[in-house]
C-alpha positions as CSV (number, residue, x, y, z in Angstrom):
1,X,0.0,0.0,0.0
2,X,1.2,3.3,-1.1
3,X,1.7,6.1,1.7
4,X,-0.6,9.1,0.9
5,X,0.0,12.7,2.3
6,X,-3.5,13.9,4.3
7,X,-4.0,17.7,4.8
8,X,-5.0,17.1,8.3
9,X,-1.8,15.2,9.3
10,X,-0.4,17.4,11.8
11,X,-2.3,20.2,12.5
12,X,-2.8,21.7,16.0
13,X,-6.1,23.1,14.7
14,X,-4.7,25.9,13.1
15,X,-3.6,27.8,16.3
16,X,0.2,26.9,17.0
17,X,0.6,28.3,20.6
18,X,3.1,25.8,21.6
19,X,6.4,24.5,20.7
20,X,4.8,20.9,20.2
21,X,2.5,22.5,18.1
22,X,5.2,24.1,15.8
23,X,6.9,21.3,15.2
24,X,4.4,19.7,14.3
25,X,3.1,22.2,11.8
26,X,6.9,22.0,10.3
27,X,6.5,18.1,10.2
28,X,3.7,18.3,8.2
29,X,4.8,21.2,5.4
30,X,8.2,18.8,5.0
31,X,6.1,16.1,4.7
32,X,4.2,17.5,2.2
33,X,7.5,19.3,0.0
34,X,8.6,15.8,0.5
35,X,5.8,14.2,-0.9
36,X,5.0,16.0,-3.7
37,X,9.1,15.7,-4.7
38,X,9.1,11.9,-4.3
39,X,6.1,11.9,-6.6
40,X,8.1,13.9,-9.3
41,X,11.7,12.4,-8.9
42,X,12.8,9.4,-10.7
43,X,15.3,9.0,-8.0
44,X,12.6,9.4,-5.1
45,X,15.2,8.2,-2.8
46,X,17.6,10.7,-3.4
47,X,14.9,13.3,-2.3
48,X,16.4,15.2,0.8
49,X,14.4,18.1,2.4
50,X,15.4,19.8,5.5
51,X,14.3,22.7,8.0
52,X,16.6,25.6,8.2
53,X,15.3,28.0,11.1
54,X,16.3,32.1,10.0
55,X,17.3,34.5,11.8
56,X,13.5,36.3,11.2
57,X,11.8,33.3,12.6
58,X,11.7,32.3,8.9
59,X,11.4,28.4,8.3
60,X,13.2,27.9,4.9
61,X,13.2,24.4,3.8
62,X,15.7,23.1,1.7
63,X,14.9,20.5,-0.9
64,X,17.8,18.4,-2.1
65,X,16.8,16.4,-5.4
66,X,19.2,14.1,-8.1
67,X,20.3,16.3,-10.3
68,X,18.8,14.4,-13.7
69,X,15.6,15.2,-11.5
70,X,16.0,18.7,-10.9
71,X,14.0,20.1,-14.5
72,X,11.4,17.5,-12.8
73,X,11.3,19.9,-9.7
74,X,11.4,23.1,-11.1
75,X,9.1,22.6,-14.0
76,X,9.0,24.6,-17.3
77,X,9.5,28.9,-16.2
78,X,9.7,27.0,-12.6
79,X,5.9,26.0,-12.8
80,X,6.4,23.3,-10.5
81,X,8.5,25.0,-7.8
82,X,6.1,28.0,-8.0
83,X,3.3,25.9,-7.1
84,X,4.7,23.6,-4.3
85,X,6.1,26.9,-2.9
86,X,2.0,28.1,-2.8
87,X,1.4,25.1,-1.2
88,X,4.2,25.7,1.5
89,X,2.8,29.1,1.5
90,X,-1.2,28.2,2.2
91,X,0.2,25.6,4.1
92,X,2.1,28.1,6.6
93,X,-0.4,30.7,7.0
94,X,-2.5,28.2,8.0
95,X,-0.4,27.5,11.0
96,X,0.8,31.3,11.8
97,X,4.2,31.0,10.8
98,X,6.3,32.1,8.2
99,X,8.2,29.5,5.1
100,X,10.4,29.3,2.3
101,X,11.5,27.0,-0.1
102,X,14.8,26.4,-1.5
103,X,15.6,24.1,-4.1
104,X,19.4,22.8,-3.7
């Protein structure tokens, strides 16, 4: 059985008030990057994201792919990135904190 990504997975209701609750909300926007990268990549085990905090209280998460699969990941005029960065996006407002995504 495939593993599927669920929108709800995670979420501390929307309100992140607590440190648990952050990390949780991080856990699931890698988990989604991550997702939606394995889906693309030919090599979906060379698929590497990680959370850098900033100095702004920015989370910017990397996203390390293969390089035969980076066109994959970025999409024609970046197409692809633009819209999993969106996602991130939606995704982060939803839990009152701030994201970026990097693709290394």
């Amino acid at each position: 059985m495939a593993w599927q990504w669920s929108p709800t997975l995670g979420t501390g209701g929307g309100d992140v008030e607590e440190d648990g609750d952050s990390r949780e909300a991080e856990g699931a926007m890698k988990e989604l990057i991550e997702y939606i990268a394995k889906s693309l990549a030919s090599n979906p085990d060379e698929v590497n994201v990680t959370e850098v905090p900033d100095e702004d209280g920015q989370i910017v998460f990397k996203l390390e792919v293969a390089e035969e699969d980076k066109g994959k990941i970025i999409g024609r005029q970046g197409r692809v990135a633009q819209a999993m960065r969106v996602l991130l996006r939606v995704r982060a407002v939803k839990e009152d904190v701030r994201a970026s995504l990097e693709i290394v």
